[in-house]
C-alpha positions in Angstrom: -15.5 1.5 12.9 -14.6 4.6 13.6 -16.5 8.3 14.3 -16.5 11.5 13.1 -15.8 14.0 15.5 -14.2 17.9 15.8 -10.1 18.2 16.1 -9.7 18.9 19.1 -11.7 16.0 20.3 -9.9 13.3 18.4 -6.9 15.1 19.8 -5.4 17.8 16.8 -5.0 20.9 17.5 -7.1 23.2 15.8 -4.7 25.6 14.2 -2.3 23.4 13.5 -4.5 21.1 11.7 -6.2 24.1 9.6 -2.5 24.7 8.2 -2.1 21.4 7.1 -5.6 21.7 5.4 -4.8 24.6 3.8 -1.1 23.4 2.7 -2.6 20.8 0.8 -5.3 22.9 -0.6 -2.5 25.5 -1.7 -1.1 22.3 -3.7 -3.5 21.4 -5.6 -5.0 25.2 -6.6 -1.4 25.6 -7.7 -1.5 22.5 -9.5 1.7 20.9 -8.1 -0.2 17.8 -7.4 -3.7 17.9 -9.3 -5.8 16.5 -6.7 -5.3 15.0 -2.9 -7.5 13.2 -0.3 -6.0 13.1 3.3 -7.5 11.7 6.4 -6.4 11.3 9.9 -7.5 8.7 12.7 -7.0 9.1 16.0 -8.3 7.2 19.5 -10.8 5.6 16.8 -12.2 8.9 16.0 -11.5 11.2 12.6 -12.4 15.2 11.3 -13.6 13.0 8.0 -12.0 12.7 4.4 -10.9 15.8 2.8 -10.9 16.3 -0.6 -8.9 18.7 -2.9 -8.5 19.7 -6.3 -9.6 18.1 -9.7 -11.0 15.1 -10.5 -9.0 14.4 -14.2 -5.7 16.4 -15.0 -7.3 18.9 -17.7 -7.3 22.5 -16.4 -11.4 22.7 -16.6 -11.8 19.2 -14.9 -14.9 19.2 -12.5 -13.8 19.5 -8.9 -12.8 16.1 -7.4 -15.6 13.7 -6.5 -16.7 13.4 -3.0 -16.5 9.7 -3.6 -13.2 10.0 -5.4 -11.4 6.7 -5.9 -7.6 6.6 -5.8 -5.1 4.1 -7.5 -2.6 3.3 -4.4 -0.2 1.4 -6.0 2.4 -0.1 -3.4 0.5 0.4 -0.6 -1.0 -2.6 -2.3 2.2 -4.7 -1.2 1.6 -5.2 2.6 -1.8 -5.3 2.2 -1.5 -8.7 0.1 1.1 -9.5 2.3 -1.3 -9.8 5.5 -3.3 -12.1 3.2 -0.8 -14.1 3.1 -0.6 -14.3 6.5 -4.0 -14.7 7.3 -3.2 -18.3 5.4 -0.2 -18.6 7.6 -2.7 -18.6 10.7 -4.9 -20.7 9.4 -2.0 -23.6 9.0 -1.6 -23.4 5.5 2.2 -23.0 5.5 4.8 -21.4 7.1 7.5 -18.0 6.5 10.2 -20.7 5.8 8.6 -22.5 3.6 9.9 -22.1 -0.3 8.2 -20.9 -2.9 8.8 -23.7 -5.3 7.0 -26.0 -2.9 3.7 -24.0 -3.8 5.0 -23.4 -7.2 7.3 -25.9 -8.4 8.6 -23.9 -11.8 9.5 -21.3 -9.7 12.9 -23.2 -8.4 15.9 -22.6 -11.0 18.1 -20.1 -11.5 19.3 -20.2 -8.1 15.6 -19.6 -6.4 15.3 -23.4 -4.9 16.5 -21.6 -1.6 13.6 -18.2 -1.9 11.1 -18.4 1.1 7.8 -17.0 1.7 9.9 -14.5 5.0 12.1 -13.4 1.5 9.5 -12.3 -1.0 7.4 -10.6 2.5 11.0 -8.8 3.4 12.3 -7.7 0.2 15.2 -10.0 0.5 14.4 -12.5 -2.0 17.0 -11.3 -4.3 13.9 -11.2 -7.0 14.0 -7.7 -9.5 11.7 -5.1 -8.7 10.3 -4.8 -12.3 11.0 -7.4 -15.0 13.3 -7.1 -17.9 10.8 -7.2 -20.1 8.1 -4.9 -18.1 7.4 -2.9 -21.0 7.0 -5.4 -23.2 4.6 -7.4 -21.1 2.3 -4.4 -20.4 2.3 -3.1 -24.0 1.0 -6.6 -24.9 -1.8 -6.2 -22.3 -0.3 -9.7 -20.8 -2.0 -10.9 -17.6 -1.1 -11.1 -14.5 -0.2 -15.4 -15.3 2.3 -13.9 -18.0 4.3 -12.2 -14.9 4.5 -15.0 -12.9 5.7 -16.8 -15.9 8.8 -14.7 -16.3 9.4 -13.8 -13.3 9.7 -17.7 -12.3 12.7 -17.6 -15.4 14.2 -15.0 -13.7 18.1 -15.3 -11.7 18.4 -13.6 -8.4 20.7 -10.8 -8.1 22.0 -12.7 -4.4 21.0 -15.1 -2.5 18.3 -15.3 -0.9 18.2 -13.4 2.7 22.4 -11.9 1.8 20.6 -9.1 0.9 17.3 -6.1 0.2 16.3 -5.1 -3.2 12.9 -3.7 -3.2 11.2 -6.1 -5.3 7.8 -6.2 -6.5 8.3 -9.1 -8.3 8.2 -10.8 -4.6 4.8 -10.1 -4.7 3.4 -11.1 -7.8 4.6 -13.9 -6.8 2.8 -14.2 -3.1 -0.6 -13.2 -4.9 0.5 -16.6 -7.0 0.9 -18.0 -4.1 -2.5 -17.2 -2.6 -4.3 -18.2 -5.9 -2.8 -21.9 -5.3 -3.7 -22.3 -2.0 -6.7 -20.7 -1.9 -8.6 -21.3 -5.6 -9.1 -17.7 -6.1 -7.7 -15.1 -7.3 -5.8 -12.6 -5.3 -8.2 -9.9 -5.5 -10.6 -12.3 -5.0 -9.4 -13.6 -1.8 -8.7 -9.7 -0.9 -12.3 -9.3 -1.3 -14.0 -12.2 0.7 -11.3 -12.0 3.8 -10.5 -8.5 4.0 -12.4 -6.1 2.0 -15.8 -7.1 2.6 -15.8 -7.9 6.6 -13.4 -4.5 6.9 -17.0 -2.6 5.2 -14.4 -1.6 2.6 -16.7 -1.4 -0.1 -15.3 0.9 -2.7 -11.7 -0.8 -2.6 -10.5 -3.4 -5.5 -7.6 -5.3 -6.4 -8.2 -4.0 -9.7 -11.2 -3.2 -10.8 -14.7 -5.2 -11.9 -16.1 -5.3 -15.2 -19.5 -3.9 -12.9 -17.3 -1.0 -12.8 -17.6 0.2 -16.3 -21.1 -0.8 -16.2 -24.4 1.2 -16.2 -25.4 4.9 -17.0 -22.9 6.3 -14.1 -20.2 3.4 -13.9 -17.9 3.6 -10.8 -15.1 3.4 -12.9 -16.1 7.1 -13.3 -15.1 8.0 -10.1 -11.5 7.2 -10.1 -9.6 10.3 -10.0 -7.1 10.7 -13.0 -3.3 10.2 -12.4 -1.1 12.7 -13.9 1.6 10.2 -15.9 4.7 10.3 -15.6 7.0 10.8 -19.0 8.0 6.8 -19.1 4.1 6.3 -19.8 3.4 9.0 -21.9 1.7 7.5 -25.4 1.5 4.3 -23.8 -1.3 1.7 -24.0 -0.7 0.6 -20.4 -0.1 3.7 -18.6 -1.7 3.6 -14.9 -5.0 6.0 -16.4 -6.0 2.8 -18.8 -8.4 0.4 -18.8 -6.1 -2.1 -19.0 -3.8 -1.3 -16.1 -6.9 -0.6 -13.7 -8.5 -4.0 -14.4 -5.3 -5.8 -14.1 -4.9 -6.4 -10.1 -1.4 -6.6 -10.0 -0.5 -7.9 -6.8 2.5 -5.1 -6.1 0.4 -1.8 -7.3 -2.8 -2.3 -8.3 -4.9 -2.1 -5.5 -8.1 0.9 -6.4 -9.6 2.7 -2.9 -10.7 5.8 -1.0 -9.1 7.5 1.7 -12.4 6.4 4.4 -12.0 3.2 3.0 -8.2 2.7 3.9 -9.1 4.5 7.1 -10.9 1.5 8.0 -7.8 -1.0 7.3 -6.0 1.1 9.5 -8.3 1.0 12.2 -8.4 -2.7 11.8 -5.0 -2.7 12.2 -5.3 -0.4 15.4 -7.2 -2.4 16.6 -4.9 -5.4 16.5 -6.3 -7.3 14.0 -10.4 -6.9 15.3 -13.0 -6.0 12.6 -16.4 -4.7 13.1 -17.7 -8.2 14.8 -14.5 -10.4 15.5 -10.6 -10.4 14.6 -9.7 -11.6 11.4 -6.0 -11.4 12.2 -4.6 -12.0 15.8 -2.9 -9.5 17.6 0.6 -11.8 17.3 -0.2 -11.9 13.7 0.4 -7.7 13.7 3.0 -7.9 15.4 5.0 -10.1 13.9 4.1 -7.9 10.9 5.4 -4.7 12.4 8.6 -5.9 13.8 11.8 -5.4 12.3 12.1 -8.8 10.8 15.5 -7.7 10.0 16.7 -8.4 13.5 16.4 -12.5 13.2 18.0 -12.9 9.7 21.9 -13.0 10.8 22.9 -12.7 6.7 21.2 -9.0 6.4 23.8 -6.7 6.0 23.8 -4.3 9.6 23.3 -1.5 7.5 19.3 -2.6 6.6 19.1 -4.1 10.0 19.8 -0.8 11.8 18.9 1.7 9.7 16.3 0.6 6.9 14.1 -1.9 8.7 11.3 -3.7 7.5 8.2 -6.1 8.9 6.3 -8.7 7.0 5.0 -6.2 4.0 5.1 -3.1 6.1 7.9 -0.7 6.0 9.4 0.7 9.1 10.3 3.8 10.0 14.0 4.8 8.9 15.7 6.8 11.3 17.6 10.1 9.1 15.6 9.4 5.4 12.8 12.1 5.5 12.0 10.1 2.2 7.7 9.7 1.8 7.3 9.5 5.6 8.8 12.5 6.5 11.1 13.1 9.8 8.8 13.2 13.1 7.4 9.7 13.4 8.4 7.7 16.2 10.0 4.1 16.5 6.9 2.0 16.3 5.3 3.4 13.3 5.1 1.3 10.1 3.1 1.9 6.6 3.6 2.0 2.5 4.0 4.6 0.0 3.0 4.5 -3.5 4.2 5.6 -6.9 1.4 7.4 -7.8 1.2 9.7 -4.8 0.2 7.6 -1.9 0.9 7.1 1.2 -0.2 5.5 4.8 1.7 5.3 8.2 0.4 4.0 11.3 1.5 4.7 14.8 0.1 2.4 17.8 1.5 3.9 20.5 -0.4 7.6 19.8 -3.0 5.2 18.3 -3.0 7.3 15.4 -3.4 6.5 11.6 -2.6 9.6 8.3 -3.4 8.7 4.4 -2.2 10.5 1.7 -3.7 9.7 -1.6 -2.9 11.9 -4.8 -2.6 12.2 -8.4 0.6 13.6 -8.7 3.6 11.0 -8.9 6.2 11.9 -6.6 9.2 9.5 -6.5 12.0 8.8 -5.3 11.7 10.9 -2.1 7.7 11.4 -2.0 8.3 15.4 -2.0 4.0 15.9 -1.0 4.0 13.2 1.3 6.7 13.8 3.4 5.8 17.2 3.7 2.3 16.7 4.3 3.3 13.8 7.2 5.7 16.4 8.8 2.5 19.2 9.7 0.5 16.5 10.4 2.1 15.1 13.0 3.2 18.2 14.5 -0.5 18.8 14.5 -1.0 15.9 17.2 -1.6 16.8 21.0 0.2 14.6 23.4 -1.7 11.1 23.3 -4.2 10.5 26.0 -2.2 10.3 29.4 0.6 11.5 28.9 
């Protein structure tokens, strides 16, 4: 899908990008962020993944794995959200269609009114963690057991008044998608998306063939150092448990190649290897601030804090994650384990970010490492 090519040929200048190599290494040797795998894409061409630092968090940990595979949390969220519109394409229902009509026991407490456009939009008025979060994962509950409470939940508005960042929103489309489909999420992740996309070493949470054999893949998952909430925990993101259990809003497992050939996918308007499997009005509609249509979103979110079907937009003045350089039309995720991916069409350009090193609220790493890299960029090809 894409090739591998020198800097100055996929358009980076040479210098430029050797700094932002060497930032990152000088990161992770000072162990600010333990280990880190970057990649850019450009003109469907890329220097390759680059790896740095240590594979676990202890201080004589083996270097990182080659093959290193990174938990992504969030960046999961638009990801399941262009599953869901894949369905949307193929007739199965429509962004203003409710929720309850999928999944009827999801329509009290005020949620009769929530749409499929509110959970892909963050305006659902859903929480972003449950109540009882803790509870639920120190009980190793499945994924059914937050669906179930999160269809008891109120709203904190009404539906499309206003934008809470809610997870929540999309356990419930990866409910959704089970319903429709008869598979799982990460099931239907892996039959639509994964497997045509040659993303072989991504999972919406990982196998039980993972753990299997002499040299299990499971092995290669780099460790996440935890933050303090987690600590002692029996379902902290390092476990067995949280790995395997494919949460729809963070648990997606991956490598920096293999995200580099979502973005390309995406580049490429929606065209795999052989044929689309989204159309190009499908990715657009994605990337567009949906904001724009929805009359009862408060102007400040419509002008300033936009954001598509699953993708977030860029925020003009919030050097939060994305840092402050992009340009209008770029759009991508963050994640709270150290992750990050931003897209821009118009310099046909893709950057990943995936670390150990948790780094919210204001993605310290990520915005740093987005700002040299995109002042490493030449002018795009005719201008």
């Amino acid at each position: 899908m894409f090739a591998i090519d020198t800097p100055q040929n996929i358009g980076l200048d040479p210098a430029r990008w050797q700094h932002v190599l060497g930032l990152v290494r000088s990161w992770t040797e000072a162990d600010q962020v333990p280990a880190a795998g970057i990649m850019i894409l450009r003109n469907g061409k890329t220097t390759g993944s680059h790896l740095f630092g240590r594979q676990t968090c202890d201080a004589d940990s083996p270097p990182i794995r080659e093959d290193a595979i990174f938990l992504i949390a969030s960046i999961t969220k638009p990801i399941v959200g262009m599953a869901a519109l894949l369905l949307v394409e193929r007739g199965e229902f429509v962004l203003d269609d409710r929720v309850k009509n999928i999944v009827p026991e999801f329509g009290n407490n005020g949620k009769h009114g929530v749409t499929i456009r509110h959970l892909l939009t963050h305006t659902s008025g859903l929480p972003d963690m449950l109540p009882n979060n803790t509870e639920l994962r120190t009980a190793q509950a499945p994924l059914s057991a937050f669906v179930e409470e999160t269809c008891r939940q109120p709203l904190a508005f009404r539906p499309g008044r206003g934008v809470q960042y809610q997870s929540m929103g999309f356990c419930m489309l990866g409910e959704i998608i089970r319903r429709v489909t008869g598979q799982s999420c990460a099931e239907f992740l892996q039959n639509e998306i994964f497997a045509p996309l040659g993303m072989h070493d991504t999972a919406l949470g990982a196998p039980d063939d993972w753990y299997a054999g002499e040299n299990p893949t499971v092995n290669r998952i780099a460790e996440l150092r935890i933050p303090e909430a987690q600590v002692g925990s029996n379902w902290h993101w390092n476990t067995r448990y949280w790995r395997q259990l494919g949460a729809p809003w963070g648990g997606l497992l991956t490598t920096p190649t293999d995200l580099a050939c979502l973005a390309q996918f995406l580049l490429n308007r929606g065209r795999g290897e052989d044929e689309p499997l989204l159309s190009p009005a499908t990715i657009s509609a994605a990337t567009r601030n949906q904001f724009l249509a929805m009359r009862d979103v408060p102007e400040l979110e419509r002008r300033s804090r936009p954001w598509g079907l699953g993708w977030r937009l860029h925020w003009p003045g919030d050097s939060r994650n994305f840092g402050d350089f992009l340009g209008p039309h770029n759009y991508g995720h963050w994640g709270a384990t150290g992750s990050l991916l931003w897209i821009d069409p118009t310099w046909q350009t893709a950057a990943i970010m995936l670390t150990t090193q948790p780094q919210e609220p204001r993605g310290k790493y990520l915005a740093r490492f987005s700002n040299a890299a995109v002042a490493s960029l030449t002018a795009p090809l005719g201008d």
